[in-house]
mmCIF file of the C-alpha atoms, coordinates in Angstrom:
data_MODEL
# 
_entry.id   MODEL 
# 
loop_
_atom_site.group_PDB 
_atom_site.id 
_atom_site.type_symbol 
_atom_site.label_atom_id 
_atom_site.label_alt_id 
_atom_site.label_comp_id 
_atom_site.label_asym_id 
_atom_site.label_entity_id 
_atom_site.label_seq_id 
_atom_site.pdbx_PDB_ins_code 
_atom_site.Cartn_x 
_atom_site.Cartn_y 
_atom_site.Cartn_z 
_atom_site.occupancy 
_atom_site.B_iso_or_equiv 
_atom_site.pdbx_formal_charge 
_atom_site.auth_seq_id 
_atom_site.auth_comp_id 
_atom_site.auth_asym_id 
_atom_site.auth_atom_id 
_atom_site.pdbx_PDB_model_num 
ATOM 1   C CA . UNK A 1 1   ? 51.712 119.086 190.806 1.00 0.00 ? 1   UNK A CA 1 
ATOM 2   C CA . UNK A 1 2   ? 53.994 117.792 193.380 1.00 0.00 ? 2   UNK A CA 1 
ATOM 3   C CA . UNK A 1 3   ? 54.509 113.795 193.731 1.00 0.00 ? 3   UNK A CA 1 
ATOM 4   C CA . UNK A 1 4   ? 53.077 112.369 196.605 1.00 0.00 ? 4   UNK A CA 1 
ATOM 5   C CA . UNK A 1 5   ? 55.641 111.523 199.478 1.00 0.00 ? 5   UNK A CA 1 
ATOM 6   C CA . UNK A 1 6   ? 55.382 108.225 201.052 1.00 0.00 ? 6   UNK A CA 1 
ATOM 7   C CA . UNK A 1 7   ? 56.030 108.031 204.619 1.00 0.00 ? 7   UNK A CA 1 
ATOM 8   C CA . UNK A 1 8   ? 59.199 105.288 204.886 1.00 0.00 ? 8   UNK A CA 1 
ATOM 9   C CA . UNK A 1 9   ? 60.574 103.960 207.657 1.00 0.00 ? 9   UNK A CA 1 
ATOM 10  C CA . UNK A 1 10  ? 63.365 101.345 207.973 1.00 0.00 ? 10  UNK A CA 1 
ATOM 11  C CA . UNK A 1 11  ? 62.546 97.820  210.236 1.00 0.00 ? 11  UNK A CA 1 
ATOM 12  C CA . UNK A 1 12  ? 65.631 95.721  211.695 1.00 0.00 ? 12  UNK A CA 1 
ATOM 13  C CA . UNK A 1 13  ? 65.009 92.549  213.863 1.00 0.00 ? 13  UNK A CA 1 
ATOM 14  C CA . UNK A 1 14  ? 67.683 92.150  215.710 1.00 0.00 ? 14  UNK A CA 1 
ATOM 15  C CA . UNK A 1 15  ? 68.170 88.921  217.481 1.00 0.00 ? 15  UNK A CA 1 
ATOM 16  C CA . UNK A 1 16  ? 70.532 88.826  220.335 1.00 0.00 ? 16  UNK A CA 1 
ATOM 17  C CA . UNK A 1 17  ? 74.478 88.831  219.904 1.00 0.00 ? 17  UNK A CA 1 
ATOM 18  C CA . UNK A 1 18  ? 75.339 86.621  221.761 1.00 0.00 ? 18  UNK A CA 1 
ATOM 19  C CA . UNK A 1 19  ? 73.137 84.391  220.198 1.00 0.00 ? 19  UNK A CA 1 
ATOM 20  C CA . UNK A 1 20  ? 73.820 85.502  216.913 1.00 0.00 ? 20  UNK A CA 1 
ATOM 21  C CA . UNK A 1 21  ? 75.073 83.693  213.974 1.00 0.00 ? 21  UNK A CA 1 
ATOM 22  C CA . UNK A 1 22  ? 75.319 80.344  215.297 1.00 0.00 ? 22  UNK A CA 1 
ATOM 23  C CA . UNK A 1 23  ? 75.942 78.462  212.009 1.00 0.00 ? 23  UNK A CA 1 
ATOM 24  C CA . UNK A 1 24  ? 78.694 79.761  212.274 1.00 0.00 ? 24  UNK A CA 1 
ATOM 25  C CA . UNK A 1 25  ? 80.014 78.137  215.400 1.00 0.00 ? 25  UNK A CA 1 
ATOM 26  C CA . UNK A 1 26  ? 82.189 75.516  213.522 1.00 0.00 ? 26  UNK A CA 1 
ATOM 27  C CA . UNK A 1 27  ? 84.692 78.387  212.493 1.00 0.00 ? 27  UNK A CA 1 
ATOM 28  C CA . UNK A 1 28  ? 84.167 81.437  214.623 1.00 0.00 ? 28  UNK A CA 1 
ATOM 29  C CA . UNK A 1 29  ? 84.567 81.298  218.390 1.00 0.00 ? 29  UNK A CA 1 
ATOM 30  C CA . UNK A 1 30  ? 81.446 82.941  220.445 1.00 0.00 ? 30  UNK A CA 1 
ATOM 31  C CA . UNK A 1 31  ? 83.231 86.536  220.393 1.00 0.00 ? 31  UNK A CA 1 
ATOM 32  C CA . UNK A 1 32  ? 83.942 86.709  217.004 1.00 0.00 ? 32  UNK A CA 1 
ATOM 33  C CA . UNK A 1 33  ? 80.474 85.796  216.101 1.00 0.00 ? 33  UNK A CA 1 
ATOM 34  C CA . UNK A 1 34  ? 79.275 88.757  218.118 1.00 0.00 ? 34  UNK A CA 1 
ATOM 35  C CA . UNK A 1 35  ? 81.299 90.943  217.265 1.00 0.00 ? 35  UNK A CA 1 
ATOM 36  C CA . UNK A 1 36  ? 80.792 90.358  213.438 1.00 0.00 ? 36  UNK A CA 1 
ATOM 37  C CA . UNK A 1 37  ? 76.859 89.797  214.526 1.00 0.00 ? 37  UNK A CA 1 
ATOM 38  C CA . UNK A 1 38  ? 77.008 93.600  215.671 1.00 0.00 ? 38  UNK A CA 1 
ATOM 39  C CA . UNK A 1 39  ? 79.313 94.992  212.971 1.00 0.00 ? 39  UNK A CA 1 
ATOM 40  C CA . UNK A 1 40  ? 76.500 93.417  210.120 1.00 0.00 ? 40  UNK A CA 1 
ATOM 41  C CA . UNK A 1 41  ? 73.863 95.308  211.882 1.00 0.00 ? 41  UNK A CA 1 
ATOM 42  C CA . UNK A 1 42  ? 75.528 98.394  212.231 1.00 0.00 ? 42  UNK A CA 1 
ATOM 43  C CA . UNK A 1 43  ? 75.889 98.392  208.409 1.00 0.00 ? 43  UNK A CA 1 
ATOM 44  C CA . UNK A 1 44  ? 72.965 98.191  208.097 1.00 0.00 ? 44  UNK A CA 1 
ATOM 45  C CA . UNK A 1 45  ? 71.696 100.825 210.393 1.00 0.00 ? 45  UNK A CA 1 
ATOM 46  C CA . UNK A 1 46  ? 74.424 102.725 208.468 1.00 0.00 ? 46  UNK A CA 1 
ATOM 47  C CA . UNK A 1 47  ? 72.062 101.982 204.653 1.00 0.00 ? 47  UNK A CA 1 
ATOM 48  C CA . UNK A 1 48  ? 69.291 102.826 205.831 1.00 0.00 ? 48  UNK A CA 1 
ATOM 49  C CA . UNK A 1 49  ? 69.920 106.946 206.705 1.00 0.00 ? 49  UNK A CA 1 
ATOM 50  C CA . UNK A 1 50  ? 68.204 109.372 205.851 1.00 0.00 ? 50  UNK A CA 1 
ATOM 51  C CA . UNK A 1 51  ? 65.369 107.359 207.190 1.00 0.00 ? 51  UNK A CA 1 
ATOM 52  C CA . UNK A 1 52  ? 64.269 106.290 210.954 1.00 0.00 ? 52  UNK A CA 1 
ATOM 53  C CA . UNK A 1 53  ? 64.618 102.830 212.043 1.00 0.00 ? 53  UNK A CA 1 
ATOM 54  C CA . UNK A 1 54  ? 62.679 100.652 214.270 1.00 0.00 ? 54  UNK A CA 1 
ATOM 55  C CA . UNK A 1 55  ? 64.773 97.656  215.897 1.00 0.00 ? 55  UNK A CA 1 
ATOM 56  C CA . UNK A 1 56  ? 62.649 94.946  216.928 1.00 0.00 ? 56  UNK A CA 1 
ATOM 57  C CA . UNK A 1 57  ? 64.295 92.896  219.585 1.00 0.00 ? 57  UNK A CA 1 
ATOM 58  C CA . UNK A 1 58  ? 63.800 91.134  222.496 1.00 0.00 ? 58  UNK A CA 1 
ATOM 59  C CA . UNK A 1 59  ? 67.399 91.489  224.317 1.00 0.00 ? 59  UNK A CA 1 
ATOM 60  C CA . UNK A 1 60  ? 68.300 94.498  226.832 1.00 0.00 ? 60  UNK A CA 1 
ATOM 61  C CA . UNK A 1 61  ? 71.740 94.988  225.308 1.00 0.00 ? 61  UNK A CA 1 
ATOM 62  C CA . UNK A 1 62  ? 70.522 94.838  221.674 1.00 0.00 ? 62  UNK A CA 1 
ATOM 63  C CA . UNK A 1 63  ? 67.937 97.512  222.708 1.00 0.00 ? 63  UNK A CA 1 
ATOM 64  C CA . UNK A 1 64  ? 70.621 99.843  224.199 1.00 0.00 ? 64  UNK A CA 1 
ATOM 65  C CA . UNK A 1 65  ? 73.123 99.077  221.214 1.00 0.00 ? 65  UNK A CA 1 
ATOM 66  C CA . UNK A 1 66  ? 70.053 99.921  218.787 1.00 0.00 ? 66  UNK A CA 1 
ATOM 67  C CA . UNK A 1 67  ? 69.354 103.395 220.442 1.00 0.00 ? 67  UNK A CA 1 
ATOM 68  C CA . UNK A 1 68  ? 73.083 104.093 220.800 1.00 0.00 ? 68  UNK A CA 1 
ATOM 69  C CA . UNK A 1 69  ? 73.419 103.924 217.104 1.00 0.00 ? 69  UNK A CA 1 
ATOM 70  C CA . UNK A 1 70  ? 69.905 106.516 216.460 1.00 0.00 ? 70  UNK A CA 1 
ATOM 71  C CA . UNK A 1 71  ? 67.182 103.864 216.282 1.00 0.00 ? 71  UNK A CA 1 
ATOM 72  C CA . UNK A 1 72  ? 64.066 103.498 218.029 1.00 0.00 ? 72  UNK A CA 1 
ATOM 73  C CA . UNK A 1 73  ? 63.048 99.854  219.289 1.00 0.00 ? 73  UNK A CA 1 
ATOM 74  C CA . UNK A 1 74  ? 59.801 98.203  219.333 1.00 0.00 ? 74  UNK A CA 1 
ATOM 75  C CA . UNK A 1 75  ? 60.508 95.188  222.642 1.00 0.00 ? 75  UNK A CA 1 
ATOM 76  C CA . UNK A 1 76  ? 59.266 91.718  220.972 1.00 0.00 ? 76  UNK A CA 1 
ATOM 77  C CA . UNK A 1 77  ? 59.790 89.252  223.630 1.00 0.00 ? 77  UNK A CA 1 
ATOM 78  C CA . UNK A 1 78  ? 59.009 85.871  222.876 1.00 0.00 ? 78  UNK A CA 1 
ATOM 79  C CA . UNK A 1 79  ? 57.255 86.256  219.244 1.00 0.00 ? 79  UNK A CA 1 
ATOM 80  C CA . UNK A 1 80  ? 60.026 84.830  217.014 1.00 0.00 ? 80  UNK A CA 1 
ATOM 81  C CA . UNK A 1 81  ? 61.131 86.380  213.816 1.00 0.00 ? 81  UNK A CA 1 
ATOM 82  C CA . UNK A 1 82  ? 57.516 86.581  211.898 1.00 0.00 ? 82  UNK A CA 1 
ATOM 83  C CA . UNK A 1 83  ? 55.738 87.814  214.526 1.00 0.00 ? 83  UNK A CA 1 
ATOM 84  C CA . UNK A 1 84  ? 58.348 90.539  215.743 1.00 0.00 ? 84  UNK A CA 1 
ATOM 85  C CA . UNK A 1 85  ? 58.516 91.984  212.333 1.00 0.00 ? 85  UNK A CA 1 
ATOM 86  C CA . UNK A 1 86  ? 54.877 92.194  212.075 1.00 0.00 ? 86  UNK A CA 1 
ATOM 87  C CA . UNK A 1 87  ? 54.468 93.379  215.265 1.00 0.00 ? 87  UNK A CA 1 
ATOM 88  C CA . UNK A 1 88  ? 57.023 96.172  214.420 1.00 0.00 ? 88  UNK A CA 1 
ATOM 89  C CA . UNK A 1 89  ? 55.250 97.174  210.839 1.00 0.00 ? 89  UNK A CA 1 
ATOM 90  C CA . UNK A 1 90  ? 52.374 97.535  213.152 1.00 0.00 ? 90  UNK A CA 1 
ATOM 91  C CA . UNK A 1 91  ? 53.819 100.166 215.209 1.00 0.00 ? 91  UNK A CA 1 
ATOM 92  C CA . UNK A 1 92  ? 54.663 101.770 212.267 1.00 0.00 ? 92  UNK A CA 1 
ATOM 93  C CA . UNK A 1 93  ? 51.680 102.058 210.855 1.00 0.00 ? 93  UNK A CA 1 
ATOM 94  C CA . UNK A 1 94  ? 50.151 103.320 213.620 1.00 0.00 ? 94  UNK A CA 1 
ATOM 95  C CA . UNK A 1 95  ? 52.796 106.295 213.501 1.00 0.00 ? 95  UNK A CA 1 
ATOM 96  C CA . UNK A 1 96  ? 51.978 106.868 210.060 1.00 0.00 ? 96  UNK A CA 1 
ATOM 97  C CA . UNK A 1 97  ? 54.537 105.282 208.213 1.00 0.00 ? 97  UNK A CA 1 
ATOM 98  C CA . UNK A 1 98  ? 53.210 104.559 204.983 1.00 0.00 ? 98  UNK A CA 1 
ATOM 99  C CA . UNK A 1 99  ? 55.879 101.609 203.875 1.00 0.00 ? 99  UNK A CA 1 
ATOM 100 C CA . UNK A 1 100 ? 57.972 99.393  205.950 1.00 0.00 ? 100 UNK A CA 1 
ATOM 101 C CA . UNK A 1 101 ? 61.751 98.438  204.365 1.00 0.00 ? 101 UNK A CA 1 
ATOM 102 C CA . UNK A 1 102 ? 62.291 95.435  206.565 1.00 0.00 ? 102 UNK A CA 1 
ATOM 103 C CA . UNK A 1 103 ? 66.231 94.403  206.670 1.00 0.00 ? 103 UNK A CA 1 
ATOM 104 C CA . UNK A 1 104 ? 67.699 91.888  207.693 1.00 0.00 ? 104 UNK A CA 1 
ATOM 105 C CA . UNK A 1 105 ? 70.957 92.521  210.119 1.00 0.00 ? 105 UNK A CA 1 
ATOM 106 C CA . UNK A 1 106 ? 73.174 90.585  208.369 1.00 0.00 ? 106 UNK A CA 1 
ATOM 107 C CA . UNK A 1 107 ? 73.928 92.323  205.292 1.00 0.00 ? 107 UNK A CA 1 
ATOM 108 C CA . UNK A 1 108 ? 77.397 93.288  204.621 1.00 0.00 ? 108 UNK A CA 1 
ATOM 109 C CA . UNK A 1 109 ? 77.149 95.571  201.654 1.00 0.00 ? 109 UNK A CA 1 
ATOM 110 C CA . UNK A 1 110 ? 73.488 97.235  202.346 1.00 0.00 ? 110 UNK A CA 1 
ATOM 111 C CA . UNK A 1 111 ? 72.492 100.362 200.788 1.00 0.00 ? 111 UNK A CA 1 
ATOM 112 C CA . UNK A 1 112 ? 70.051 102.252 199.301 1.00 0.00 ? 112 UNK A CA 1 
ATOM 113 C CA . UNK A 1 113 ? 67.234 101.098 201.589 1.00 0.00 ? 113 UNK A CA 1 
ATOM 114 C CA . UNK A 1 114 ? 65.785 104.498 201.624 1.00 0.00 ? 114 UNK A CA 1 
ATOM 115 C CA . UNK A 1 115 ? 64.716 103.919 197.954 1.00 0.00 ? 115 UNK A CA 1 
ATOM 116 C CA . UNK A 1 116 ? 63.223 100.681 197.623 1.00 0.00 ? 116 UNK A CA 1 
ATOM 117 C CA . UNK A 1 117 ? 59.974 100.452 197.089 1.00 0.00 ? 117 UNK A CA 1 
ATOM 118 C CA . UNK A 1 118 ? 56.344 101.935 196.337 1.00 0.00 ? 118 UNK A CA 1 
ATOM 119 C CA . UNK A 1 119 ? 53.305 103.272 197.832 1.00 0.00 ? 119 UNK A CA 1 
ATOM 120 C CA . UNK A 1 120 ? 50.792 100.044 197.308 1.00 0.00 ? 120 UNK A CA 1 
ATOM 121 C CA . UNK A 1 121 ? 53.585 97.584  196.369 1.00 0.00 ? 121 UNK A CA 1 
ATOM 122 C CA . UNK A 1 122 ? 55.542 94.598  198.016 1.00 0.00 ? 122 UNK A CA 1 
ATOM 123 C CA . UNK A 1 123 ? 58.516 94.886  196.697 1.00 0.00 ? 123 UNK A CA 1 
ATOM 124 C CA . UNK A 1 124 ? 61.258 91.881  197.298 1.00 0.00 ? 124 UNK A CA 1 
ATOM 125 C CA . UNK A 1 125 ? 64.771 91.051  197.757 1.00 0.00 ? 125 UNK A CA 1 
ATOM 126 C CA . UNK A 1 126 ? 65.671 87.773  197.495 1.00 0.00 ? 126 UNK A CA 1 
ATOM 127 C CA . UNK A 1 127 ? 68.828 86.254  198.433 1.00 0.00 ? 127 UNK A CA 1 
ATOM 128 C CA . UNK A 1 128 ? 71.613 84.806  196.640 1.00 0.00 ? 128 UNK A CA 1 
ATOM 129 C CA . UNK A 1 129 ? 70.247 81.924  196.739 1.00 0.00 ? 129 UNK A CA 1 
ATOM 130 C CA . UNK A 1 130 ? 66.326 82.967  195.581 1.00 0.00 ? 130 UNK A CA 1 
ATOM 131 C CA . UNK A 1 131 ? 65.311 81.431  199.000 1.00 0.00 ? 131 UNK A CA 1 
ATOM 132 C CA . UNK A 1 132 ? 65.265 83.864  201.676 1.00 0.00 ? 132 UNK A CA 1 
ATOM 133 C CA . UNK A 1 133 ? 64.058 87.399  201.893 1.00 0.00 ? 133 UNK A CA 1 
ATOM 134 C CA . UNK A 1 134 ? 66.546 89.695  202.806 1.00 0.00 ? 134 UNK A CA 1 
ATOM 135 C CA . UNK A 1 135 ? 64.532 92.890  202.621 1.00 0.00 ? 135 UNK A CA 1 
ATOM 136 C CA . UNK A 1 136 ? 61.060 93.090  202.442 1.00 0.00 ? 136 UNK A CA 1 
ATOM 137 C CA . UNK A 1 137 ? 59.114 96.703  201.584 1.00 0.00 ? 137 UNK A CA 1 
ATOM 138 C CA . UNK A 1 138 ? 55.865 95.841  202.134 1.00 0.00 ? 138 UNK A CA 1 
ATOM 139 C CA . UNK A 1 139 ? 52.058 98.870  203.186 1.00 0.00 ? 139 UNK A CA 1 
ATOM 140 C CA . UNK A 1 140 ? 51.801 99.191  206.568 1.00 0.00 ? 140 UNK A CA 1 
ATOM 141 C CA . UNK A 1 141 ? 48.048 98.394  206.312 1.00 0.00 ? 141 UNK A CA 1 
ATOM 142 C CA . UNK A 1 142 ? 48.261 95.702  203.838 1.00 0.00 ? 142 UNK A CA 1 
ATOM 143 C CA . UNK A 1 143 ? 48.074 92.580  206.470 1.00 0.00 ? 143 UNK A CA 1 
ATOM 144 C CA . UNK A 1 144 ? 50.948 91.236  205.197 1.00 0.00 ? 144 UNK A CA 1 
ATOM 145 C CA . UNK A 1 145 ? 51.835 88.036  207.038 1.00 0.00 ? 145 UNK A CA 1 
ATOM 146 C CA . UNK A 1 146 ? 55.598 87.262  207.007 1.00 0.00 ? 146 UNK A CA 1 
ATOM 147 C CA . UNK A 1 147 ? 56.850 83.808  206.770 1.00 0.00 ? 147 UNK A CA 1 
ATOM 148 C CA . UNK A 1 148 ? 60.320 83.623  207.435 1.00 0.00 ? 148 UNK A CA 1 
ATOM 149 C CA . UNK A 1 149 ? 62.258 79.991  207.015 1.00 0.00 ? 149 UNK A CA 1 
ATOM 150 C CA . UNK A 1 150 ? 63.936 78.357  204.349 1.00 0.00 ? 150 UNK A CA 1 
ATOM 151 C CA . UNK A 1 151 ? 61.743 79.142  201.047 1.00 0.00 ? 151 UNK A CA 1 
ATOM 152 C CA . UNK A 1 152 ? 60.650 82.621  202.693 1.00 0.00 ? 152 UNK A CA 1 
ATOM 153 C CA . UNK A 1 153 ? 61.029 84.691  199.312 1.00 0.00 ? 153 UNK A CA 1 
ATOM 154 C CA . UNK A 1 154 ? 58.217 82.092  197.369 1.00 0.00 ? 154 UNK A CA 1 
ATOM 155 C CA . UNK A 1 155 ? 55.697 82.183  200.817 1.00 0.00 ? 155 UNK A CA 1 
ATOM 156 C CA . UNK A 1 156 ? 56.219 86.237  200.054 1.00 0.00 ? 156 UNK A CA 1 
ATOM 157 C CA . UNK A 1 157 ? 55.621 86.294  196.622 1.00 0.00 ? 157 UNK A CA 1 
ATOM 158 C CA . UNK A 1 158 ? 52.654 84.155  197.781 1.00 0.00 ? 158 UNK A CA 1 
ATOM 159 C CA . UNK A 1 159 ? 51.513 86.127  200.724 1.00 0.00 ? 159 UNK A CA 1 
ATOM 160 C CA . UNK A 1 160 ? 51.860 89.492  198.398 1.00 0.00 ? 160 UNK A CA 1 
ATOM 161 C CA . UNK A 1 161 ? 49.106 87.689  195.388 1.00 0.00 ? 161 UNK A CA 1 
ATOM 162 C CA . UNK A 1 162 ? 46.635 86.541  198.240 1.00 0.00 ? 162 UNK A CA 1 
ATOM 163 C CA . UNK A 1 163 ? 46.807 90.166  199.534 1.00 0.00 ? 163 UNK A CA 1 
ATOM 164 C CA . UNK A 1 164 ? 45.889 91.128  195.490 1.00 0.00 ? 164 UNK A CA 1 
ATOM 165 C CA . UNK A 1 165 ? 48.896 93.652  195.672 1.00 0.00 ? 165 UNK A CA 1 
ATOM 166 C CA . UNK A 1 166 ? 51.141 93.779  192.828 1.00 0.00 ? 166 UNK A CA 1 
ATOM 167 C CA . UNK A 1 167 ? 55.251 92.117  194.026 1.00 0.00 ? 167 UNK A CA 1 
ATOM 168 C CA . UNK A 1 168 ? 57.923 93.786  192.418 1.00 0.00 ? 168 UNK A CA 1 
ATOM 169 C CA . UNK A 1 169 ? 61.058 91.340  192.512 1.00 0.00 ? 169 UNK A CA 1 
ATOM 170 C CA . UNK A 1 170 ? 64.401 93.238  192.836 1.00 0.00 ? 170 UNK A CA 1 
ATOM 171 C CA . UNK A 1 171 ? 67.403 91.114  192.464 1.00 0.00 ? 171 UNK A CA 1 
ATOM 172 C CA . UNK A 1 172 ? 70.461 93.493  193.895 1.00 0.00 ? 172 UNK A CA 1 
ATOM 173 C CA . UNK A 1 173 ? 73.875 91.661  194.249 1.00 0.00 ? 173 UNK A CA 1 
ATOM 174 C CA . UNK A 1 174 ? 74.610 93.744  197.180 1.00 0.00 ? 174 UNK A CA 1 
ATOM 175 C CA . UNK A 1 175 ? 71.150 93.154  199.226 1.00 0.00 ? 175 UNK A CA 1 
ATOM 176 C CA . UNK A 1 176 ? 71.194 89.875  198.175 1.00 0.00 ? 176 UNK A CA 1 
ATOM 177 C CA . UNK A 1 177 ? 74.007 88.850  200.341 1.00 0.00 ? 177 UNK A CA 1 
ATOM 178 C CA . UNK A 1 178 ? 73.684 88.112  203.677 1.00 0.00 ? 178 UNK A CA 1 
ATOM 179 C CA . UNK A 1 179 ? 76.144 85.673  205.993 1.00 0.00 ? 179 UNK A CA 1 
ATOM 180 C CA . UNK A 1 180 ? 74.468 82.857  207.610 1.00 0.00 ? 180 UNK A CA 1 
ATOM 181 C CA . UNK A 1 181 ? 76.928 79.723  206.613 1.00 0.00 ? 181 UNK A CA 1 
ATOM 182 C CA . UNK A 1 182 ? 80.783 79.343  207.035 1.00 0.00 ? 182 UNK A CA 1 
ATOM 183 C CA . UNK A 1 183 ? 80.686 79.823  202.983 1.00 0.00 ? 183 UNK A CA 1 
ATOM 184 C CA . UNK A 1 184 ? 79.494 83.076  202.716 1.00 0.00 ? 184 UNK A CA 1 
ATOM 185 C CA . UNK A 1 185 ? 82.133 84.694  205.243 1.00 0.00 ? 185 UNK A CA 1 
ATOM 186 C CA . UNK A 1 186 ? 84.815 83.867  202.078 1.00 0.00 ? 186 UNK A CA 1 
ATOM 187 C CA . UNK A 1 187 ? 82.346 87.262  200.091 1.00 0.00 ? 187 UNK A CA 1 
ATOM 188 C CA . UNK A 1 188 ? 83.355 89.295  203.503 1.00 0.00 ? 188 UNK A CA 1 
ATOM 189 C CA . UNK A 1 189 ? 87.012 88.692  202.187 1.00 0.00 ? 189 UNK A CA 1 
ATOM 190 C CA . UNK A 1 190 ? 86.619 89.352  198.707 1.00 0.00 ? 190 UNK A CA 1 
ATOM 191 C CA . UNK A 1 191 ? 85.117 92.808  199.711 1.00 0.00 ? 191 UNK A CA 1 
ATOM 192 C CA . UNK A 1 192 ? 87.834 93.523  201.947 1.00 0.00 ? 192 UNK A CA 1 
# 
């Protein structure tokens, strides 16, 4: 008997470049926070092959960056993180996807998107610091609400028991690090 295949699909909001990584202001100019802003994401357009992604966005040049580099793009003006990612696991669904890997665009040493997961599962990927979520596999006809903020990965764990589906927590050293603060840009370094 052959195992049943899952249909997967990769999700990657995208937020505009330009207005990208602005924690970071204090030690990156506006160009080099672009340019790192769009280097993250490619990386992790680059983890997720062999699988299609969706870019939800809401900025023209994101959109033409996103198809430039193979993905499709779901247009998510004015819904805000949450809303944009759901909105975007929608549209999967209604293709048929089966599970949506949501991941974030700023993770410098993504991979092995394509095999996180399982059919009837959220499965989570916390950040270093166990208080964001920086991937998220969640059904595409679960309902699941996304909460992003500070605390995001507890209001998932939360959202995934009031949906009665079991959460599998994956703690991955690489996934787990994302740059948002002038700290973390010292692990691009070490890497380097």
């Amino acid at each position: 008997m052959t195992p049943e295949v899952t249909a997967r699909a990769v999700l990657i909001p995208v937020k505009s470049f330009h207005a990208a990584k602005l924690r970071l202001a204090t030690v990156l100019g506006a160009r080099a926070r672009e340019a790192l802003a769009r280097e993250l994401a490619s990386r992790v357009i680059s983890a997720a092959a062999p699988l299609p992604v969706l870019v939800v966005c809401d900025d023209d040049e994101v959109a033409a960056w996103a198809t430039e580099h193979g993905a499709r793009v779901a247009w998510t003006p004015g819904l805000g993180l949450s809303a944009a990612v759901m909105a975007g696991v929608d549209q999967l669904a209604t293709e048929g996807v089966e599970l949506a890997i949501v991941a974030h665009a700023d993770l410098p040493f993504a991979g092995g998107l394509a095999t996180l997961g399982e059919a009837g599962t959220v499965t989570l990927v916390p950040d270093r610091r166990r208080d964001g979520t920086n991937v998220a596999v969640v059904p595409t006809d679960a309902g699941f609400c996304f909460q992003y903020g500070a605390g995001s990965f507890e209001r998932h764990r939360t959202e995934a028991a009031r949906l009665g589906l079991p959460c599998q927590i994956v703690y991955d050293r690489r996934l787990a690090i994302d740059i948002d603060l002038p700290e973390d840009l010292a692990l691009l370094k070490v890497a380097t």
